[in-house]
C-alpha positions in Angstrom: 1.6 -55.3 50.1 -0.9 -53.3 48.8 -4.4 -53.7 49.4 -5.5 -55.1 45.8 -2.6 -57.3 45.8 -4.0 -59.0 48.9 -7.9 -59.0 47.9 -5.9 -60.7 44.8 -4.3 -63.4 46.6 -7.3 -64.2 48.7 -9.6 -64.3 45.4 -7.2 -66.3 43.2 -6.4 -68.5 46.9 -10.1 -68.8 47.2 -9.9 -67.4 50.9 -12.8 -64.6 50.1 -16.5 -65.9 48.8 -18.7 -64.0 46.8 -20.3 -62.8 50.2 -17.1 -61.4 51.4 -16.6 -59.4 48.4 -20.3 -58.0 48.1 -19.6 -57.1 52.3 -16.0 -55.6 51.4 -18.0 -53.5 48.8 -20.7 -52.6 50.6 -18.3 -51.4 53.2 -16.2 -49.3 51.1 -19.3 -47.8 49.3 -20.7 -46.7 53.3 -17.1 -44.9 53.7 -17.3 -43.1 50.7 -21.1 -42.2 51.6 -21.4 -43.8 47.8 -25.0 -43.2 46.4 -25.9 -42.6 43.0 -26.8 -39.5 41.3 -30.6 -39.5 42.0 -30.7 -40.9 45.4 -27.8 -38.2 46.3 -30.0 -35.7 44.9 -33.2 -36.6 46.7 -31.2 -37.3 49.8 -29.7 -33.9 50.2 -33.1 -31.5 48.5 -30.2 -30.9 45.5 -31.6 -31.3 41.5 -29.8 -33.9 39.3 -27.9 -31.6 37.2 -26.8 -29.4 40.6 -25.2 -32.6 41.8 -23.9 -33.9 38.5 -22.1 -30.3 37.9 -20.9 -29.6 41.6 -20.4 -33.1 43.2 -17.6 -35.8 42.9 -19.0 -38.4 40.0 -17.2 -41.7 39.3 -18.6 -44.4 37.3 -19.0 -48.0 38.7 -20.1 -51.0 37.5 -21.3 -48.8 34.5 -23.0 -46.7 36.6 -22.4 -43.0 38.1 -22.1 -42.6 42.0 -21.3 -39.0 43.8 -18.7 -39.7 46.4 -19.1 -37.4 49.7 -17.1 -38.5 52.2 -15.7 -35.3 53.2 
């Protein structure tokens, strides 16, 4: 079973809360290193557009993380 499949059947089977989805995200986003463009930036002495050009961008919730995980 794949692993949306069973976050699926735990939503729908109302086995995870609103808390365990906010920790499973919060979880994912530290093993991806998720931050968002700025923070990213500030973290790592890069500009804005020098991340937004050479980084990995995907957009979340509307807004645009860099994923560096590597």
């Amino acid at each position: 079973m794949s692993i949306s499949k069973l976050i699926h059947e735990k939503v729908v089977n109302n086995k995870l809360s609103n808390i365990d989805m906010v920790q499973l995200i919060e979880q994912l986003g530290s093993y991806l290193n998720l931050k968002t463009i700025p923070k990213y930036a500030k973290d790592n002495n890069l500009s804005y557009n020098g991340v937004k050009k050479f980084r990995k961008i995907v957009k979340l919730f509307d807004i645009k993380f860099v994923i560096d995980n590597e």
